[in-house]
Structure formats: C-alpha cells, structure tokens
C-alpha beads as a LAMMPS data file, in Angstrom:
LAMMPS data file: protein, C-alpha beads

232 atoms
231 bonds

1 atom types
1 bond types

-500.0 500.0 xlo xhi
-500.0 500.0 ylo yhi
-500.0 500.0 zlo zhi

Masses

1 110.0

Atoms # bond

1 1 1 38.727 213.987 -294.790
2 1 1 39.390 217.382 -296.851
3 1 1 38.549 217.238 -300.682
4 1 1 41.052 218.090 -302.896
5 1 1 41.224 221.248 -304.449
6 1 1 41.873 222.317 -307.871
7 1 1 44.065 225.017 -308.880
8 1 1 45.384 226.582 -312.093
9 1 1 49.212 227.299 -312.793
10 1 1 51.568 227.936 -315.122
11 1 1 55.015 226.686 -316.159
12 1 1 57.850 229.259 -315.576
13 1 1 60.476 229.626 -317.916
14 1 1 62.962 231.283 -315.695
15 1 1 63.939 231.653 -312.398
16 1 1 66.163 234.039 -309.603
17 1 1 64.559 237.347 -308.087
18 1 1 64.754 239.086 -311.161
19 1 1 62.314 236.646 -312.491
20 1 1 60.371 236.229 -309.651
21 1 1 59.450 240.212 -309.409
22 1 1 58.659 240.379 -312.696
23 1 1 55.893 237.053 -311.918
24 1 1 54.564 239.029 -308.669
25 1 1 53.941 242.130 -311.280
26 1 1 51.895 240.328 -313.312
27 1 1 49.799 239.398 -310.137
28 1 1 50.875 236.063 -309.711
29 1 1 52.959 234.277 -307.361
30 1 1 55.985 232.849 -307.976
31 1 1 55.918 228.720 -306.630
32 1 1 57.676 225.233 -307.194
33 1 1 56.591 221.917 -306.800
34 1 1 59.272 219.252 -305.994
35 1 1 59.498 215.597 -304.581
36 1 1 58.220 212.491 -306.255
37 1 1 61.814 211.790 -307.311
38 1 1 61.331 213.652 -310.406
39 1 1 63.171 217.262 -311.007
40 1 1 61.259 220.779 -309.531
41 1 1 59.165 222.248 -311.600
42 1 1 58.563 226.183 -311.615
43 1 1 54.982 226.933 -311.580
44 1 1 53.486 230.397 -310.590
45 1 1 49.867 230.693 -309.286
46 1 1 47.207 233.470 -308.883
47 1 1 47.743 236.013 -306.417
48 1 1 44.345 236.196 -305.249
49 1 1 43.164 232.768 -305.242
50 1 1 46.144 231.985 -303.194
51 1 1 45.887 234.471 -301.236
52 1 1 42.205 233.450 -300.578
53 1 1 43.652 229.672 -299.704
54 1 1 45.988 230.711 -297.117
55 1 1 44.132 232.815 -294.862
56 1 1 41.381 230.561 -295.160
57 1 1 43.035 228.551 -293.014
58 1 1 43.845 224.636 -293.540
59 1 1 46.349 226.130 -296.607
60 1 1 49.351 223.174 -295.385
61 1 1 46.798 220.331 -294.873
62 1 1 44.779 220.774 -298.109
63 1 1 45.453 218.602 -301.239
64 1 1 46.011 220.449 -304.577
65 1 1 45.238 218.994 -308.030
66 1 1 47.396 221.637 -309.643
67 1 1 46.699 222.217 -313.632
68 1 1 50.027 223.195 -315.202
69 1 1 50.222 223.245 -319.346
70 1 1 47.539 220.818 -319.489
71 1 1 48.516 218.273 -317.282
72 1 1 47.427 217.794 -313.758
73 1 1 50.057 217.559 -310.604
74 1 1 48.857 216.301 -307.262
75 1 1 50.342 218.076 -304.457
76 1 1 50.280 219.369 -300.695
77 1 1 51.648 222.865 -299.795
78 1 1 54.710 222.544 -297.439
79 1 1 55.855 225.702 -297.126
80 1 1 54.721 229.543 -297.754
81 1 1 56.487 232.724 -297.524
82 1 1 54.597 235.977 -296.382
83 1 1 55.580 239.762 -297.270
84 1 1 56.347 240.815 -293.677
85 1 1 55.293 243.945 -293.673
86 1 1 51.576 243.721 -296.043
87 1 1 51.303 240.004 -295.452
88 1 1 50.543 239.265 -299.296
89 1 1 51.910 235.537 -300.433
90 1 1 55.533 235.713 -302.251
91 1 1 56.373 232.157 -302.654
92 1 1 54.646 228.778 -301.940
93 1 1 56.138 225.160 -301.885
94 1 1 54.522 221.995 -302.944
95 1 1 55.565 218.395 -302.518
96 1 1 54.272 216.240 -305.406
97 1 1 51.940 213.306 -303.799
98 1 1 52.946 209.388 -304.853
99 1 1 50.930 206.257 -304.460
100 1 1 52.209 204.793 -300.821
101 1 1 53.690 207.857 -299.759
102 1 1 52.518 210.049 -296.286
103 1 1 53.377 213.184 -294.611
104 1 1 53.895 214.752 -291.834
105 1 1 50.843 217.975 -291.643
106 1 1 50.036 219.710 -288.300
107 1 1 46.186 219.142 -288.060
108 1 1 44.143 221.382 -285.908
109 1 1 42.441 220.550 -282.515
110 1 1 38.302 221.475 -282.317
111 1 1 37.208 220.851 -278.397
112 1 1 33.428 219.945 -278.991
113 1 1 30.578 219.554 -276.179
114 1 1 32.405 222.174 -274.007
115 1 1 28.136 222.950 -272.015
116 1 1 28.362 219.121 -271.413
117 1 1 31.348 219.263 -268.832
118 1 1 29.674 219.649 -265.767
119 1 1 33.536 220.701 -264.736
120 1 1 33.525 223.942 -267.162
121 1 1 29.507 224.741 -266.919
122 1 1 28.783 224.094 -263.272
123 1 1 31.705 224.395 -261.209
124 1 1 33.452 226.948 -263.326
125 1 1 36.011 225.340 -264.148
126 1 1 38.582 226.637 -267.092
127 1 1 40.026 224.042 -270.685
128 1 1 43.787 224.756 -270.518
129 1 1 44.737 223.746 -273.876
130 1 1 48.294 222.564 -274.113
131 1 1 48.011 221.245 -277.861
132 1 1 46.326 223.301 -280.225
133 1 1 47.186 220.721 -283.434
134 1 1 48.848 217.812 -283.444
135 1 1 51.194 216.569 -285.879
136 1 1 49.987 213.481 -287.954
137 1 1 52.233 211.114 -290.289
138 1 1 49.117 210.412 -292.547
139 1 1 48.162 209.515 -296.894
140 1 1 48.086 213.111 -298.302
141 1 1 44.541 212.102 -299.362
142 1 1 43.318 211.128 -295.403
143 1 1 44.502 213.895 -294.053
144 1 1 41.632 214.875 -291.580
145 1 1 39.914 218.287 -291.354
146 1 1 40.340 218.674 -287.804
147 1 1 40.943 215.863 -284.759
148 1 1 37.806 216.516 -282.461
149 1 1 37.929 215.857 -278.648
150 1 1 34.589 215.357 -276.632
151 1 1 34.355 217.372 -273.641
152 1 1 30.942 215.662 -272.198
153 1 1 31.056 214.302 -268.612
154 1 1 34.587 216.043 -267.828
155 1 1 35.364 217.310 -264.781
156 1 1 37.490 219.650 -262.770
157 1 1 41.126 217.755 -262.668
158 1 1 40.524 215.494 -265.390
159 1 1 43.808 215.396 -268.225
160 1 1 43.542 214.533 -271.178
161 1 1 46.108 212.517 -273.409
162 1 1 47.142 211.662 -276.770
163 1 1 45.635 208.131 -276.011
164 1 1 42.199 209.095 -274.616
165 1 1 41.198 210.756 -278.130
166 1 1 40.577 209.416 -281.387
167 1 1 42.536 209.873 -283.997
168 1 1 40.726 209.333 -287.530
169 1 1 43.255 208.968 -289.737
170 1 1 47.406 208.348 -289.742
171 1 1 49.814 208.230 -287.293
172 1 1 50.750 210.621 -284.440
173 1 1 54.578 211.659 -284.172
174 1 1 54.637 211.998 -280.537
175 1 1 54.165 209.655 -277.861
176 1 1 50.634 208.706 -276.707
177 1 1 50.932 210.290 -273.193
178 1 1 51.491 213.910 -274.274
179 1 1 49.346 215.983 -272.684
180 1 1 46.574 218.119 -274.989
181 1 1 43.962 219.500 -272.217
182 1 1 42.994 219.569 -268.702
183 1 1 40.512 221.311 -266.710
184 1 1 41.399 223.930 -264.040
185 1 1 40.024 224.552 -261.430
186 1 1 38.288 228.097 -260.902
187 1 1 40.448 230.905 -259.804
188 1 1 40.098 232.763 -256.784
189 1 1 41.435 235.427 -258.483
190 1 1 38.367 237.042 -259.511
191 1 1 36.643 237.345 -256.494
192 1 1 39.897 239.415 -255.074
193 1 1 39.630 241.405 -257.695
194 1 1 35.927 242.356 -256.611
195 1 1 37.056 242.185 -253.416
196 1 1 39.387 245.116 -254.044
197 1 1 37.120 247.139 -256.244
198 1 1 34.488 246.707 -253.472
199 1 1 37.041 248.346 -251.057
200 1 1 38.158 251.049 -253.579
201 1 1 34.423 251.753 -253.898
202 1 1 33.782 252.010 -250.512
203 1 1 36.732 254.501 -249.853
204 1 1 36.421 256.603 -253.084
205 1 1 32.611 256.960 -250.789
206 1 1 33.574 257.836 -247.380
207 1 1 36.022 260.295 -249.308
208 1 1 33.293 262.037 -251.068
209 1 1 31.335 261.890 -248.155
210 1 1 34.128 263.885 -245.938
211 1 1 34.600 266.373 -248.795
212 1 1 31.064 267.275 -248.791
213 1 1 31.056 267.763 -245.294
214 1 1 33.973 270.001 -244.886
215 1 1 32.179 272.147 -247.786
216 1 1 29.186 272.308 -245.945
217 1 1 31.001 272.925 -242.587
218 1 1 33.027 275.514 -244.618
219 1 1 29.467 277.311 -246.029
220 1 1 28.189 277.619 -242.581
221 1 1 31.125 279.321 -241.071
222 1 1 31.051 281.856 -244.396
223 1 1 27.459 282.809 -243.466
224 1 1 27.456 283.041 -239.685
225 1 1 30.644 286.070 -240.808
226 1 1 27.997 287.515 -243.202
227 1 1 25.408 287.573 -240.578
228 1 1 28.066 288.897 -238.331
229 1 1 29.152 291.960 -240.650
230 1 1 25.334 292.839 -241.814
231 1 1 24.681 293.792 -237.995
232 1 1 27.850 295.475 -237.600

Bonds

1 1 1 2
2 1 2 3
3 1 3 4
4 1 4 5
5 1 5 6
6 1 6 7
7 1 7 8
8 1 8 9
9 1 9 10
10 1 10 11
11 1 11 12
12 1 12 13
13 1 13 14
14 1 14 15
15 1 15 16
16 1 16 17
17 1 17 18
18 1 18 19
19 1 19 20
20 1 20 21
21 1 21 22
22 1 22 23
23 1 23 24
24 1 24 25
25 1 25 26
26 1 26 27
27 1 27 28
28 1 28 29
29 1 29 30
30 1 30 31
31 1 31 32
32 1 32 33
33 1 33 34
34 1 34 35
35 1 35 36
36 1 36 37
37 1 37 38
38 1 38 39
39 1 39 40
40 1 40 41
41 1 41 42
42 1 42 43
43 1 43 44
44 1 44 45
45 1 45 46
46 1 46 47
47 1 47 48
48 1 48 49
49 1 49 50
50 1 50 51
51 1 51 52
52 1 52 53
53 1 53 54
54 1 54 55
55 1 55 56
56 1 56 57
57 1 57 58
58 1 58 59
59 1 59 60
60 1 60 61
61 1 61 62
62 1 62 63
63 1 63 64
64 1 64 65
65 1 65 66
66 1 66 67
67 1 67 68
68 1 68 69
69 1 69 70
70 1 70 71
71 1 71 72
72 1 72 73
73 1 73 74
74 1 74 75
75 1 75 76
76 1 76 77
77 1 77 78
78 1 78 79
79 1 79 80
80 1 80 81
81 1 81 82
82 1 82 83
83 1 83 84
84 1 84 85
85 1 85 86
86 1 86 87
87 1 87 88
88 1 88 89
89 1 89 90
90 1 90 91
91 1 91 92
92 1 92 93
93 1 93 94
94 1 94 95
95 1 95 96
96 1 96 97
97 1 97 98
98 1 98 99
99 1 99 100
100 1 100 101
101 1 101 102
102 1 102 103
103 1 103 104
104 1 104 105
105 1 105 106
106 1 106 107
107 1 107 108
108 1 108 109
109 1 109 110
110 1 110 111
111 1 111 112
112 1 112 113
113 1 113 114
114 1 114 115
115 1 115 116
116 1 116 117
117 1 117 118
118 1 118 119
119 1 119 120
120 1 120 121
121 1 121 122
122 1 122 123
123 1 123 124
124 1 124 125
125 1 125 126
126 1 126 127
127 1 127 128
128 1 128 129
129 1 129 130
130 1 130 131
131 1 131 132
132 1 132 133
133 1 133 134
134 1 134 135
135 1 135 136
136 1 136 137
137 1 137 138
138 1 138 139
139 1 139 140
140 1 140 141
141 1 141 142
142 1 142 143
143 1 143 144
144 1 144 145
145 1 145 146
146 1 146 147
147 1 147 148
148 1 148 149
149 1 149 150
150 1 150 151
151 1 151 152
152 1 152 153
153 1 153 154
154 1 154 155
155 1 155 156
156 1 156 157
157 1 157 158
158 1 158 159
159 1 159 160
160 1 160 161
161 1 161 162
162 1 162 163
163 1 163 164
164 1 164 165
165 1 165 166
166 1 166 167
167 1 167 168
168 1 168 169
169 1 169 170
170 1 170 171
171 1 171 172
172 1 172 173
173 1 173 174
174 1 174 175
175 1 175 176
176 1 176 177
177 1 177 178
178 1 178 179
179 1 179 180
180 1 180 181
181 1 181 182
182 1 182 183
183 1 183 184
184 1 184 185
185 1 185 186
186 1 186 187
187 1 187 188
188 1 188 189
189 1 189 190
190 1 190 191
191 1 191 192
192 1 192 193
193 1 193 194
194 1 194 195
195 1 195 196
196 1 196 197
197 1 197 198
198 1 198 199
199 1 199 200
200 1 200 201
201 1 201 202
202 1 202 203
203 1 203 204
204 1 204 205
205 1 205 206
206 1 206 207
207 1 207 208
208 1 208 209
209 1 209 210
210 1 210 211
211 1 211 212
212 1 212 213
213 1 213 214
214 1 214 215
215 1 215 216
216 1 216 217
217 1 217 218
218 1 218 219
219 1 219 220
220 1 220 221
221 1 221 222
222 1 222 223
223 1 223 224
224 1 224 225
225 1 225 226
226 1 226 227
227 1 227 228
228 1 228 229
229 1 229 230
230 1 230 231
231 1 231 232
C-alpha cells in the first residue's frame, strides 16, 4: 500500500483569478480541499514540490497529510489542472479523508513474469493490453501501488479477466469478466514485410546490374569509333 505523504500549505485569504495569479507569482499553486462535510478550505501549495508529485506519477492515488496553519488535513488529490501550453500545475483538488469512508482511484496495471510465458518468449506471441488501470472503490489509506498480473505459464490465446487476478485491496467498479489482456498470436505481417524488401532488393540488383552493362556495352562501341578514326 502507498505511504502517505506529507506536504506543506498555506491558508488563503482570498479567492477568484485575480487572487489566484497573484498565488502562482509568488511560486505557489493555488488549491482547495473540500469533502468531509465540513466547508472548502483554500490552501495553496509549492510549485515545485507539486510539480515534482504529479509527474512522478501515482499524483491521484497518493495520500496527503497536508500541514495548513499548524494543523494537519488528510487528503487524496482528485483533480489537477495543467497549463496547456508549458504543462506547469495551476490548480489541484483534494477531498478530505474520514474514518469509514472510500474512493473511487484508477490504480495502474504492472504485467510481471512476461520471459515466463512460453506464449510471448517461445512462440512469439504479442500482450494486447486492453486495461491499463483499473478503477478500485478502496480506504484512501489501502489504496494499492499498482495491481500486478503474473504472466508465467501463459500461452498464445489465453484471456485474461477481472476474476483471474488478484486484487489486494478494495473493490473493483466493473464487472469481474472485463477483459484486461490476452495474448496474440504472432503476425505474419513481418515476414511480408521481408518478403517485400527481399524483392525490392533483388530488383534494385538486377537494375544496377543492367545499367552497368549498357555502360559497358556503351564504352565498347565509343572505342571501336576511336580505333576506327585513328586509322582513318
């Protein structure tokens, strides 16, 4: 399960753009934390250490114990808004965490074991990957890192559902046959490929090979005329 993390804040005083441009100057973000039946608070955080958090990856599955005029405020990251153009952070949402409550976090896949399916290593086979995370009703503090699936002994046709894996922690929000990998069989498309290159090859060849012998052809007939004049 994911530790949580600390991270420092401060109360804001105001709010509205005109506020929140005059937090981003100061090289902080502006943010709010809300939920918990209690009223939103304005917070604003660090640029950089925020910055740092989100494109570390994990940013909207990691629990925050967020310091804020002394007091401490546990909380998950729901929502984050990007500059689109430079990518830098320009607002973050948190949801305040209660005793009995869950959420609902998108938690990444990790295949593991991928050299011990005989269908991928020896017969060439290809993971098709139709779920990359899946989403998980789950305690703010059991939110798992990652849900790992063990690829060892699969072969070439073999599916693999929602059921077949282990889940370590909450509740998933789909239904238990949803589909997250298979295994495909190889493609024949690469050996057309070669195939073609081969036969490009092999032309590009007997080209080069006709255009050196109509120079050669064309040499011979230019020095039998030299010959030809000298005696003349």
């Amino acid at each position: 399960m994911s530790a949580s993390k600390s991270l420092e804040a401060v109360a804001r005083d105001r709010v509205g753009k005109g506020a929140a441009r005059a937090v981003r100057r100061q090289g902080q973000i502006p943010a709010v934390i809300y939920g918990g039946n209690q009223a939103p608070q304005a917070i604003a955080v660090d640029l950089i250490r925020t910055r740092t958090l989100i494109y570390a990856g994990g940013f909207k599955t990691t629990l925050f114990d967020i310091s804020v005029g002394g007091k401490k405020v546990r909380a998950i990251p729901r929502d984050y808004q990007l500059d689109p153009v430079s990518g830098v952070p320009m607002h973050v949402d948190f949801l305040r965490v209660v005793a009995g409550q869950t959420v609902t976090v998108e938690v990444p896949v990790h295949f593991v074991n991928e050299d011990e399916a005989p269908g991928i290593k020896q017969s060439g086979g290809t993971l098709n990957v139709a779920l990359h995370t899946l989403s998980l009703d789950v305690a703010p503090d059991q939110i798992p890192e990652a849900v790992e699936i063990d690829l060892t002994g699969r072969q070439i046709g073999d599916v693999i559902h929602v059921s077949d894996i282990k889940i370590p922690a909450g509740t998933y929000t789909g239904e238990a046959t949803d589909t997250v990998a298979n295994i495909l069989p190889p493609t024949v498309l690469g050996a057309e490929v070669e195939a073609e290159e081969a036969a490009i090859a092999e032309a590009q060849s007997a080209e080069a090979a006709e255009e050196k012998a109509e120079a050669e052809e064309t040499e011979g007939g230019e020095d039998e005329k030299s010959d030809a004049s000298d005696k003349e």
